[in-house]
TORKOL-4160 file (C-alpha; in steps of 0.2 Angstrom, whole numbers, padded with zeros to 4 digits, m for minus):
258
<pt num="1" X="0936" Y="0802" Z="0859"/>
<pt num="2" X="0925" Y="0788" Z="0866"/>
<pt num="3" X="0921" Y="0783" Z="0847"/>
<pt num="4" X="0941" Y="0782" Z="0846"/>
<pt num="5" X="0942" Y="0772" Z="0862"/>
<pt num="6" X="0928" Y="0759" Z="0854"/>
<pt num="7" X="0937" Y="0755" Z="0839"/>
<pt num="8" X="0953" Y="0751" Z="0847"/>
<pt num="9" X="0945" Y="0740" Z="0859"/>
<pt num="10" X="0933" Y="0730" Z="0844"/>
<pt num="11" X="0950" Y="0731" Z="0835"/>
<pt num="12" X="0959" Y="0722" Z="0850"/>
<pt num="13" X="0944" Y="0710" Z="0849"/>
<pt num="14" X="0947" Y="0705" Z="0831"/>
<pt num="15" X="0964" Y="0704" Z="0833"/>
<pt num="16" X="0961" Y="0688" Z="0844"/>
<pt num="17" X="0954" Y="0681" Z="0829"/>
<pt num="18" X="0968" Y="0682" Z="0816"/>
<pt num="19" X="0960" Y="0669" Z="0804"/>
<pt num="20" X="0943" Y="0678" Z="0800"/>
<pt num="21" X="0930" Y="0668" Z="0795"/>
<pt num="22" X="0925" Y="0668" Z="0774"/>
<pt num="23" X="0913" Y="0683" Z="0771"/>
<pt num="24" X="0897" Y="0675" Z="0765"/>
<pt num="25" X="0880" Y="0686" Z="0759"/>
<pt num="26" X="0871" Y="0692" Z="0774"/>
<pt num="27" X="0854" Y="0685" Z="0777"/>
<pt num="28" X="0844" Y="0690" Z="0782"/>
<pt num="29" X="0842" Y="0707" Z="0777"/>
<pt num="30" X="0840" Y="0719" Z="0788"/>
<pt num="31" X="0840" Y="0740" Z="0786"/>
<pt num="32" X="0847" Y="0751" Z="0797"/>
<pt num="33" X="0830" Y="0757" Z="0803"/>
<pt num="34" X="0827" Y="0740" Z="0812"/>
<pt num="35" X="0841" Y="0744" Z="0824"/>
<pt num="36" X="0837" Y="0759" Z="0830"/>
<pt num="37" X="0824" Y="0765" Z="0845"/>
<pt num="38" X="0807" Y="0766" Z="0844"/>
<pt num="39" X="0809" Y="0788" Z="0846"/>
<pt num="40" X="0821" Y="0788" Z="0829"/>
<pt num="41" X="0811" Y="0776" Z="0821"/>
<pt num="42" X="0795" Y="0788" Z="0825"/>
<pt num="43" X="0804" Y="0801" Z="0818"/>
<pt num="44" X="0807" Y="0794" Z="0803"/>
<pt num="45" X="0790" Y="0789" Z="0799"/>
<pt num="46" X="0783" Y="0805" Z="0802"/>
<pt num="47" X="0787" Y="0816" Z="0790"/>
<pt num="48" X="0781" Y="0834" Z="0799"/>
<pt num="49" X="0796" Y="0826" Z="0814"/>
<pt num="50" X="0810" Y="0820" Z="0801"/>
<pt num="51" X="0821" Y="0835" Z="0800"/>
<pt num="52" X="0827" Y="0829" Z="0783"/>
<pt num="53" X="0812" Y="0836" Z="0774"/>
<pt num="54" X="0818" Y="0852" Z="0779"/>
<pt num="55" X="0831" Y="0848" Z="0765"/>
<pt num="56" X="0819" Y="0841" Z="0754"/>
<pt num="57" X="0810" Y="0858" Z="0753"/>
<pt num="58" X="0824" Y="0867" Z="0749"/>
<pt num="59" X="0828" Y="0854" Z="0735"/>
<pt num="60" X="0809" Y="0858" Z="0728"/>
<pt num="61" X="0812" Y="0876" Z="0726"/>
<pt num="62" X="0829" Y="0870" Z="0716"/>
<pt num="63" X="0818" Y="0860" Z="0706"/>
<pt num="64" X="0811" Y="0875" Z="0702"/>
<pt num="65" X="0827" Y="0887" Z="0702"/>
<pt num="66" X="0834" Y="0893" Z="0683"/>
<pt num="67" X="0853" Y="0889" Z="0682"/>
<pt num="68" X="0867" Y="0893" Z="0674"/>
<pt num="69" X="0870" Y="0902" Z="0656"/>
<pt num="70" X="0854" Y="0890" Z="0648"/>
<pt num="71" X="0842" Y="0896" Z="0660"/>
<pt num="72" X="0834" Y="0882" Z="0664"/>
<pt num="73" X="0828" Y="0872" Z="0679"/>
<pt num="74" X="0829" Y="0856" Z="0682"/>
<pt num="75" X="0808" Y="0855" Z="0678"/>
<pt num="76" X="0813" Y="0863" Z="0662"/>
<pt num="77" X="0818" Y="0847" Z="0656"/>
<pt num="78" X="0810" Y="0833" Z="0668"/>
<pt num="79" X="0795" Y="0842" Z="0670"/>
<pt num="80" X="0785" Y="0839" Z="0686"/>
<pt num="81" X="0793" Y="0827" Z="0703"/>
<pt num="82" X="0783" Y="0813" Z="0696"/>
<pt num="83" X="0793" Y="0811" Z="0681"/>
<pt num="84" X="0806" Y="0806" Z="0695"/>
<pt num="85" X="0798" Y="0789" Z="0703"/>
<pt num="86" X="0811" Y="0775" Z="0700"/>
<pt num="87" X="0825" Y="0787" Z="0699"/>
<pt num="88" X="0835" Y="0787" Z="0713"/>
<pt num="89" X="0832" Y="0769" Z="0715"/>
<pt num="90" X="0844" Y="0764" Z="0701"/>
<pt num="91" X="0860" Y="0772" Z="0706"/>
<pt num="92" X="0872" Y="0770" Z="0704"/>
<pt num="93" X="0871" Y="0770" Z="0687"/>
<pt num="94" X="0882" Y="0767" Z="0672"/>
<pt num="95" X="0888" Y="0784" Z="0664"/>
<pt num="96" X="0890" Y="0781" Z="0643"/>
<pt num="97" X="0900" Y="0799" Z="0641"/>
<pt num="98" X="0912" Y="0793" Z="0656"/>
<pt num="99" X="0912" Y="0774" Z="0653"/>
<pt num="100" X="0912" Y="0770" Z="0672"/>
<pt num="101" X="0898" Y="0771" Z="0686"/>
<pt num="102" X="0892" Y="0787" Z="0694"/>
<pt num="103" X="0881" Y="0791" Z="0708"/>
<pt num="104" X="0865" Y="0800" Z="0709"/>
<pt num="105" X="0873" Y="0817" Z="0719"/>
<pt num="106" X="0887" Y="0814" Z="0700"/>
<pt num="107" X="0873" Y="0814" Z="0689"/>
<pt num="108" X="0865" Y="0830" Z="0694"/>
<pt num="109" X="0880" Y="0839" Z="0693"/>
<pt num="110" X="0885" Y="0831" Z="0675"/>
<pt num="111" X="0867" Y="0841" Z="0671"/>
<pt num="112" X="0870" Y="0853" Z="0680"/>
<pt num="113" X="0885" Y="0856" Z="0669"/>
<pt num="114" X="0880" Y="0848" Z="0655"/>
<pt num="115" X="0864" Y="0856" Z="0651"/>
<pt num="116" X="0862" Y="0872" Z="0662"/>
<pt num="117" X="0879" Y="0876" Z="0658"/>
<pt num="118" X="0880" Y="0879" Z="0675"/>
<pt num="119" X="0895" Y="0877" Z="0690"/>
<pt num="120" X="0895" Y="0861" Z="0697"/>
<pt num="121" X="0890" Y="0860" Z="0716"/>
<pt num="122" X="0903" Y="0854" Z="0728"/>
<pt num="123" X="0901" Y="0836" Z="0733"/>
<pt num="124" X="0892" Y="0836" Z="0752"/>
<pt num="125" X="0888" Y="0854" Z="0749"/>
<pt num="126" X="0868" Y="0860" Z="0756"/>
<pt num="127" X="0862" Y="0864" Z="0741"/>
<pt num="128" X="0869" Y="0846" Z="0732"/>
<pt num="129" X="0861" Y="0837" Z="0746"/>
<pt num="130" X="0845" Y="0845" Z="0746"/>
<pt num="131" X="0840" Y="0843" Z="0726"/>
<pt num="132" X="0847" Y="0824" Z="0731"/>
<pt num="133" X="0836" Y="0822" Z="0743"/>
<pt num="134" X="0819" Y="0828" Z="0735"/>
<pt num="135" X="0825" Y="0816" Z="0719"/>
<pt num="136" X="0829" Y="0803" Z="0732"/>
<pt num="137" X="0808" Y="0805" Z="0739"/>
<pt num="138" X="0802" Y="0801" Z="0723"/>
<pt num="139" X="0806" Y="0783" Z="0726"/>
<pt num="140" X="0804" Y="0782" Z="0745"/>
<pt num="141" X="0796" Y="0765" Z="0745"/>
<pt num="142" X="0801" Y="0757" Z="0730"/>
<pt num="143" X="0813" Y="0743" Z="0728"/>
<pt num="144" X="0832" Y="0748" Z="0726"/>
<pt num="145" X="0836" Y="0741" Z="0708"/>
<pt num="146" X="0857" Y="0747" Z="0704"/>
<pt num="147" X="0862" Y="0734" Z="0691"/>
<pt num="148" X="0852" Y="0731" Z="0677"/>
<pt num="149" X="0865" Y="0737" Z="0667"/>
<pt num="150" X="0880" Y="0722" Z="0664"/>
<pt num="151" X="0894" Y="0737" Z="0660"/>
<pt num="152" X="0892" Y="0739" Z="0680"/>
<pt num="153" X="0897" Y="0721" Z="0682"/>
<pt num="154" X="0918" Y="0723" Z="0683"/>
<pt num="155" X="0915" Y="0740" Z="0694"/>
<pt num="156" X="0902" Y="0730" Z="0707"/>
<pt num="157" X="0918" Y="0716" Z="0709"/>
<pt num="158" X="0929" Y="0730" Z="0712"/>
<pt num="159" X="0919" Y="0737" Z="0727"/>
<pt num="160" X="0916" Y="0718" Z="0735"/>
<pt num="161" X="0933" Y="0717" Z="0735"/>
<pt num="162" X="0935" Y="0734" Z="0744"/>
<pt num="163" X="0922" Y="0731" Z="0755"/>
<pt num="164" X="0934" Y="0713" Z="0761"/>
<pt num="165" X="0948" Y="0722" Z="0761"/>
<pt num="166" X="0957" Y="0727" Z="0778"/>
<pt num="167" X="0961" Y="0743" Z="0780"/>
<pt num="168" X="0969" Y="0755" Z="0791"/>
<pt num="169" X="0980" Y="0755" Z="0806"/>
<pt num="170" X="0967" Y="0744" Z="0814"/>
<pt num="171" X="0968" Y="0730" Z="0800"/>
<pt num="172" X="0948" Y="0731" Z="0799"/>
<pt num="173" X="0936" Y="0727" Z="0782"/>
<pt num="174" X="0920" Y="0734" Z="0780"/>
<pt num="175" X="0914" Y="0714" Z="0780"/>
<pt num="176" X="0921" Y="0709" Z="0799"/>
<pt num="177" X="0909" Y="0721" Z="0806"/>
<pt num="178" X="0893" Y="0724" Z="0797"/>
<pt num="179" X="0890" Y="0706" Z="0789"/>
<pt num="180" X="0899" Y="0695" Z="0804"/>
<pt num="181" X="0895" Y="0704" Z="0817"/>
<pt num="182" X="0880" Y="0713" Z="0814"/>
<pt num="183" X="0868" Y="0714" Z="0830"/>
<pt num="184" X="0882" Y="0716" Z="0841"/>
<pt num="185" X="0886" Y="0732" Z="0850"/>
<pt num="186" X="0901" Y="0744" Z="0848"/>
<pt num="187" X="0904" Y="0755" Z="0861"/>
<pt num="188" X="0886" Y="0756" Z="0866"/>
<pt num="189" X="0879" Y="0756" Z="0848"/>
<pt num="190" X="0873" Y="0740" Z="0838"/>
<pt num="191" X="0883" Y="0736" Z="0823"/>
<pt num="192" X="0870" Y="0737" Z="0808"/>
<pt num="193" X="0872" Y="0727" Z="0791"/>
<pt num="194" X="0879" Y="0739" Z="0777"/>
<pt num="195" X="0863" Y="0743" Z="0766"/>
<pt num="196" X="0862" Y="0761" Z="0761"/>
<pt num="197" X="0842" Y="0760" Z="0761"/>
<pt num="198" X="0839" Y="0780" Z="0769"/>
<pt num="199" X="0854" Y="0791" Z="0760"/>
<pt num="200" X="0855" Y="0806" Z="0759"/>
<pt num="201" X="0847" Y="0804" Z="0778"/>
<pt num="202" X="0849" Y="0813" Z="0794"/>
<pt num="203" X="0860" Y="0809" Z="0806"/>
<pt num="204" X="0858" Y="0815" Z="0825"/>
<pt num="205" X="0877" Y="0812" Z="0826"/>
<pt num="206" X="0879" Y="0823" Z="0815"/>
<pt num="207" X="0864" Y="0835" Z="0815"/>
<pt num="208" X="0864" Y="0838" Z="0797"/>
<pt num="209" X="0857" Y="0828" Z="0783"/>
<pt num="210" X="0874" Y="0816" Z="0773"/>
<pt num="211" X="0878" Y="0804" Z="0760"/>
<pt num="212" X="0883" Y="0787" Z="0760"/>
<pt num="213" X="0901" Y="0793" Z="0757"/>
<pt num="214" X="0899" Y="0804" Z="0770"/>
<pt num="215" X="0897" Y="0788" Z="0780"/>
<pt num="216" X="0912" Y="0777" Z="0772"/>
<pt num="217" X="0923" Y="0791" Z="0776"/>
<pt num="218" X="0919" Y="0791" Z="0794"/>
<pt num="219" X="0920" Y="0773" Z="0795"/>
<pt num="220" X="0935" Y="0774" Z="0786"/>
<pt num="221" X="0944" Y="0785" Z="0798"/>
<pt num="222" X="0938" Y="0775" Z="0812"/>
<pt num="223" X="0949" Y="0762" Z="0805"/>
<pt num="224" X="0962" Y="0775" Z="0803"/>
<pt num="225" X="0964" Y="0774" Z="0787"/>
<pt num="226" X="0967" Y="0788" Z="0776"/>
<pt num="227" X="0949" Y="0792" Z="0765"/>
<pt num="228" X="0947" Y="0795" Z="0749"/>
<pt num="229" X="0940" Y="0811" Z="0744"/>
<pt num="230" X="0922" Y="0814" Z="0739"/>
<pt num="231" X="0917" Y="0808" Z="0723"/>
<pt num="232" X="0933" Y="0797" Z="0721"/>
<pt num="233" X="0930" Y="0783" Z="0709"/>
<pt num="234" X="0935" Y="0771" Z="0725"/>
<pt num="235" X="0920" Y="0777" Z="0735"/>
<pt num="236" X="0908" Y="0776" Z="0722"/>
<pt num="237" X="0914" Y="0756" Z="0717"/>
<pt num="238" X="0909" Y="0754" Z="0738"/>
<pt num="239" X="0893" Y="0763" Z="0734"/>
<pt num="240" X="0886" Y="0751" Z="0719"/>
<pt num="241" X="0892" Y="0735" Z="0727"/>
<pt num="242" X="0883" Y="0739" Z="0742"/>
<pt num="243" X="0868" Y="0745" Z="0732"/>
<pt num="244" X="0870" Y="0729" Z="0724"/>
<pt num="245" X="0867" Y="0718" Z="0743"/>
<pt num="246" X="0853" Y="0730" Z="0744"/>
<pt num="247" X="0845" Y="0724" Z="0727"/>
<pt num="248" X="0825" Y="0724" Z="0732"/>
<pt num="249" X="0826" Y="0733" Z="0748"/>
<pt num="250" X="0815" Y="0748" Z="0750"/>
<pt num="251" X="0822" Y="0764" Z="0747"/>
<pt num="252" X="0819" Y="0775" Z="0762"/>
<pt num="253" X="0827" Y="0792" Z="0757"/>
<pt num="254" X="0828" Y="0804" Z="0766"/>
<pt num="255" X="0830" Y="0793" Z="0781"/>
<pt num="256" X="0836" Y="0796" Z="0801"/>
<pt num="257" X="0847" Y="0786" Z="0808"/>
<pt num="258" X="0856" Y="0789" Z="0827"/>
Protein backbone atom coordinates (compact mmCIF):
# COMPACT_ATOMS: atom_id res chain seq x y z
CA UNK A 1 0.00 0.00 0.00
CA UNK A 2 2.78 2.59 0.81
CA UNK A 3 4.12 2.04 -2.93
CA UNK A 4 0.35 2.89 -3.94
CA UNK A 5 0.47 6.01 -1.54
CA UNK A 6 3.84 7.15 -3.39
CA UNK A 7 2.74 7.35 -6.63
CA UNK A 8 -0.42 9.18 -5.95
CA UNK A 9 1.49 11.69 -4.06
CA UNK A 10 4.68 11.94 -7.16
CA UNK A 11 1.59 11.97 -9.34
CA UNK A 12 -0.09 14.98 -7.44
CA UNK A 13 3.43 16.43 -7.78
CA UNK A 14 3.43 16.33 -11.58
CA UNK A 15 0.28 17.43 -11.86
CA UNK A 16 1.47 20.87 -10.73
CA UNK A 17 3.52 20.97 -13.71
CA UNK A 18 0.97 20.49 -16.65
CA UNK A 19 3.40 21.71 -19.29
CA UNK A 20 6.38 18.94 -18.81
CA UNK A 21 9.45 19.88 -20.00
CA UNK A 22 10.77 18.28 -23.63
CA UNK A 23 12.46 14.84 -22.91
CA UNK A 24 16.13 15.27 -24.03
CA UNK A 25 18.89 12.19 -23.79
CA UNK A 26 19.94 11.73 -20.31
CA UNK A 27 23.49 12.42 -19.65
CA UNK A 28 25.14 11.35 -17.84
CA UNK A 29 24.63 7.90 -17.84
CA UNK A 30 24.21 6.33 -14.86
CA UNK A 31 23.27 2.30 -14.07
CA UNK A 32 21.10 1.42 -11.46
CA UNK A 33 23.76 -0.05 -9.41
CA UNK A 34 25.24 3.53 -8.68
CA UNK A 35 21.95 4.34 -6.67
CA UNK A 36 21.79 1.60 -4.57
CA UNK A 37 23.73 1.08 -0.89
CA UNK A 38 26.91 0.10 -0.37
CA UNK A 39 25.44 -3.74 1.31
CA UNK A 40 23.48 -4.28 -2.41
CA UNK A 41 26.17 -3.16 -4.32
CA UNK A 42 28.61 -5.74 -2.12
CA UNK A 43 26.26 -8.25 -3.12
CA UNK A 44 26.42 -7.71 -6.32
CA UNK A 45 29.91 -7.86 -6.90
CA UNK A 46 30.51 -10.87 -4.95
CA UNK A 47 29.22 -13.60 -6.68
CA UNK A 48 29.44 -16.47 -3.67
CA UNK A 49 26.53 -13.46 -1.94
CA UNK A 50 24.55 -12.70 -5.24
CA UNK A 51 21.56 -15.02 -4.95
CA UNK A 52 21.20 -14.81 -8.69
CA UNK A 53 23.81 -17.20 -9.36
CA UNK A 54 21.67 -19.70 -7.80
CA UNK A 55 19.74 -19.23 -11.03
CA UNK A 56 22.66 -19.22 -13.18
CA UNK A 57 23.50 -22.72 -11.89
CA UNK A 58 20.39 -24.04 -12.76
CA UNK A 59 20.60 -22.45 -16.28
CA UNK A 60 24.21 -24.52 -16.67
CA UNK A 61 22.76 -27.81 -16.02
CA UNK A 62 19.99 -26.71 -18.90
CA UNK A 63 22.74 -26.07 -20.94
CA UNK A 64 23.42 -29.34 -20.53
CA UNK A 65 19.79 -30.84 -20.36
CA UNK A 66 18.45 -32.91 -23.84
CA UNK A 67 15.01 -31.46 -24.99
CA UNK A 68 12.27 -32.15 -26.72
CA UNK A 69 11.69 -34.83 -29.65
CA UNK A 70 15.42 -33.91 -31.24
CA UNK A 71 17.27 -34.73 -28.20
CA UNK A 72 19.45 -32.13 -27.98
CA UNK A 73 20.84 -29.50 -25.63
CA UNK A 74 21.40 -26.40 -26.05
CA UNK A 75 25.50 -27.49 -26.14
CA UNK A 76 24.55 -29.78 -28.76
CA UNK A 77 24.45 -26.90 -31.05
CA UNK A 78 26.56 -23.99 -29.44
CA UNK A 79 28.90 -26.11 -27.94
CA UNK A 80 30.60 -24.82 -24.81
CA UNK A 81 29.44 -21.23 -22.61
CA UNK A 82 32.22 -19.52 -24.35
CA UNK A 83 30.62 -19.72 -27.77
CA UNK A 84 28.07 -17.36 -25.92
CA UNK A 85 30.42 -14.13 -25.12
CA UNK A 86 28.68 -11.17 -26.91
CA UNK A 87 25.39 -12.79 -26.82
CA UNK A 88 23.26 -11.35 -24.60
CA UNK A 89 24.69 -8.06 -25.27
CA UNK A 90 22.89 -7.60 -28.72
CA UNK A 91 19.31 -8.06 -27.80
CA UNK A 92 17.14 -7.28 -28.63
CA UNK A 93 17.64 -8.49 -31.78
CA UNK A 94 15.96 -8.54 -35.26
CA UNK A 95 14.25 -11.88 -35.85
CA UNK A 96 14.45 -12.66 -40.11
CA UNK A 97 11.50 -15.67 -39.84
CA UNK A 98 9.36 -13.04 -37.71
CA UNK A 99 10.27 -9.89 -39.51
CA UNK A 100 10.05 -7.89 -36.21
CA UNK A 101 12.52 -7.72 -32.96
CA UNK A 102 12.65 -10.27 -30.32
CA UNK A 103 14.30 -10.49 -26.94
CA UNK A 104 16.85 -12.82 -25.61
CA UNK A 105 14.17 -14.82 -23.20
CA UNK A 106 12.07 -15.11 -27.29
CA UNK A 107 14.99 -16.39 -28.85
CA UNK A 108 15.53 -19.36 -26.60
CA UNK A 109 12.23 -20.34 -26.95
CA UNK A 110 12.10 -19.91 -30.87
CA UNK A 111 15.15 -22.89 -30.43
CA UNK A 112 13.70 -24.26 -28.21
CA UNK A 113 10.95 -24.88 -30.58
CA UNK A 114 12.61 -24.56 -33.54
CA UNK A 115 15.39 -26.99 -33.17
CA UNK A 116 14.60 -29.22 -30.02
CA UNK A 117 11.23 -29.58 -31.26
CA UNK A 118 10.57 -28.96 -27.74
CA UNK A 119 7.55 -26.86 -25.64
CA UNK A 120 8.18 -23.42 -25.29
CA UNK A 121 8.74 -22.24 -21.72
CA UNK A 122 6.40 -19.92 -20.29
CA UNK A 123 7.54 -16.36 -20.38
CA UNK A 124 8.84 -15.40 -16.53
CA UNK A 125 8.87 -19.09 -15.80
CA UNK A 126 12.18 -20.53 -13.47
CA UNK A 127 13.33 -22.52 -15.72
CA UNK A 128 13.31 -19.52 -18.82
CA UNK A 129 14.87 -17.18 -16.39
CA UNK A 130 17.68 -19.43 -15.36
CA UNK A 131 18.99 -20.57 -18.95
CA UNK A 132 18.62 -16.44 -19.41
CA UNK A 133 20.57 -15.68 -17.00
CA UNK A 134 23.68 -18.15 -17.54
CA UNK A 135 23.48 -16.67 -21.37
CA UNK A 136 23.18 -13.29 -19.88
CA UNK A 137 26.83 -14.14 -17.64
CA UNK A 138 28.60 -14.80 -20.69
CA UNK A 139 28.64 -11.00 -21.48
CA UNK A 140 28.82 -9.67 -17.81
CA UNK A 141 31.12 -6.83 -18.62
CA UNK A 142 30.90 -6.26 -21.98
CA UNK A 143 29.29 -3.27 -23.63
CA UNK A 144 25.48 -3.40 -24.47
CA UNK A 145 25.47 -3.21 -28.44
CA UNK A 146 21.29 -3.83 -29.50
CA UNK A 147 21.24 -1.97 -33.00
CA UNK A 148 23.52 -2.86 -35.38
CA UNK A 149 20.98 -4.05 -37.39
CA UNK A 150 18.93 -0.90 -39.37
CA UNK A 151 15.61 -3.25 -39.68
CA UNK A 152 15.36 -2.44 -35.83
CA UNK A 153 15.26 1.25 -36.80
CA UNK A 154 11.25 1.90 -37.08
CA UNK A 155 10.57 -0.67 -33.92
CA UNK A 156 13.33 1.58 -31.67
CA UNK A 157 10.98 4.78 -32.72
CA UNK A 158 8.05 3.05 -31.70
CA UNK A 159 9.31 2.31 -28.05
CA UNK A 160 10.75 6.17 -27.68
CA UNK A 161 7.51 6.97 -28.38
CA UNK A 162 6.01 4.57 -25.77
CA UNK A 163 8.57 5.28 -23.30
CA UNK A 164 7.11 9.53 -23.71
CA UNK A 165 3.82 8.63 -23.67
CA UNK A 166 1.52 9.15 -20.47
CA UNK A 167 -0.17 6.59 -19.43
CA UNK A 168 -2.45 5.35 -16.80
CA UNK A 169 -4.96 6.87 -14.35
CA UNK A 170 -1.91 8.93 -13.24
CA UNK A 171 -1.12 10.52 -16.65
CA UNK A 172 2.65 9.53 -16.12
CA UNK A 173 5.51 8.47 -19.07
CA UNK A 174 8.22 6.47 -18.32
CA UNK A 175 10.54 9.84 -19.47
CA UNK A 176 8.89 12.24 -16.44
CA UNK A 177 10.47 10.11 -13.88
CA UNK A 178 13.55 8.25 -14.91
CA UNK A 179 15.23 11.00 -17.32
CA UNK A 180 13.90 14.40 -15.47
CA UNK A 181 13.78 13.35 -12.39
CA UNK A 182 16.38 10.76 -11.86
CA UNK A 183 18.17 11.35 -8.32
CA UNK A 184 15.21 12.35 -6.66
CA UNK A 185 13.41 10.04 -4.15
CA UNK A 186 9.95 8.48 -4.33
CA UNK A 187 8.50 7.42 -1.38
CA UNK A 188 11.95 6.75 0.21
CA UNK A 189 13.55 5.31 -2.96
CA UNK A 190 15.84 7.18 -5.36
CA UNK A 191 14.36 7.31 -8.91
CA UNK A 192 17.07 5.72 -11.19
CA UNK A 193 17.69 6.47 -15.07
CA UNK A 194 15.90 3.64 -17.29
CA UNK A 195 19.08 1.33 -18.47
CA UNK A 196 18.44 -2.23 -18.29
CA UNK A 197 22.31 -2.96 -17.53
CA UNK A 198 21.60 -6.11 -14.84
CA UNK A 199 18.34 -8.11 -16.41
CA UNK A 200 17.42 -10.85 -15.60
CA UNK A 201 18.66 -9.64 -11.95
CA UNK A 202 17.45 -10.22 -8.46
CA UNK A 203 15.36 -8.15 -6.80
CA UNK A 204 14.99 -8.04 -2.82
CA UNK A 205 11.62 -6.54 -3.58
CA UNK A 206 10.69 -9.28 -5.00
CA UNK A 207 12.99 -12.15 -3.62
CA UNK A 208 13.31 -13.86 -6.87
CA UNK A 209 15.37 -13.22 -9.93
CA UNK A 210 13.02 -10.98 -13.03
CA UNK A 211 13.11 -9.62 -16.31
CA UNK A 212 13.05 -6.15 -17.63
CA UNK A 213 9.27 -6.76 -18.41
CA UNK A 214 8.87 -7.94 -15.39
CA UNK A 215 9.78 -4.43 -14.30
CA UNK A 216 7.75 -2.30 -16.97
CA UNK A 217 4.85 -4.10 -15.83
CA UNK A 218 5.21 -3.16 -12.18
CA UNK A 219 5.81 0.27 -13.13
CA UNK A 220 3.09 0.14 -15.32
CA UNK A 221 0.59 -0.76 -12.80
CA UNK A 222 2.02 1.82 -10.61
CA UNK A 223 0.74 4.26 -13.02
CA UNK A 224 -2.32 2.33 -13.09
CA UNK A 225 -2.44 1.33 -16.32
CA UNK A 226 -3.42 -1.76 -17.53
CA UNK A 227 -0.05 -3.93 -18.68
CA UNK A 228 0.56 -5.68 -21.49
CA UNK A 229 1.20 -9.29 -21.20
CA UNK A 230 4.47 -10.92 -21.35
CA UNK A 231 6.18 -11.10 -24.52
CA UNK A 232 3.64 -8.51 -26.17
CA UNK A 233 5.28 -6.95 -29.06
CA UNK A 234 4.65 -3.40 -27.00
CA UNK A 235 6.87 -4.53 -24.17
CA UNK A 236 9.67 -5.68 -26.33
CA UNK A 237 9.64 -2.11 -28.65
CA UNK A 238 10.23 -0.51 -24.75
CA UNK A 239 12.85 -3.21 -24.30
CA UNK A 240 15.04 -2.20 -27.53
CA UNK A 241 14.65 1.41 -27.32
CA UNK A 242 15.86 1.33 -23.88
CA UNK A 243 18.73 -0.94 -24.76
CA UNK A 244 19.25 1.37 -27.36
CA UNK A 245 20.02 4.54 -24.43
CA UNK A 246 22.09 1.89 -22.94
CA UNK A 247 24.24 1.59 -26.26
CA UNK A 248 27.98 0.91 -24.61
CA UNK A 249 27.06 0.43 -21.13
CA UNK A 250 28.37 -2.55 -19.33
CA UNK A 251 26.19 -5.41 -19.18
CA UNK A 252 25.85 -6.64 -15.69
CA UNK A 253 23.47 -9.71 -15.75
CA UNK A 254 22.67 -11.23 -13.53
CA UNK A 255 22.34 -8.20 -11.34
CA UNK A 256 20.66 -7.08 -7.72
CA UNK A 257 18.99 -4.39 -7.35
CA UNK A 258 16.75 -3.16 -4.00
Amino acid sequence: MKHWRAALLFGAMLACHAQAQPVAPTEPRHSGFDFMGTAVQAMQRDDALNPAMLWVKQGEALWQTPAGTSGKACASCHGAASSLHGVAARFPAFDAGLQRPVNLAQRINLCRQNRQQAAPWRLESQDLLSLESFVALQSRGLPMAPLADARLQPFVERGRARYQQRLGQLDLSCAQCHDQRWGQRLGGTVIPQAHPTGYPLYRLEWQGLGSLQRRLRNCLSGVRAQPWPYGAQELVELELYLAAQASGMALESPAVRP
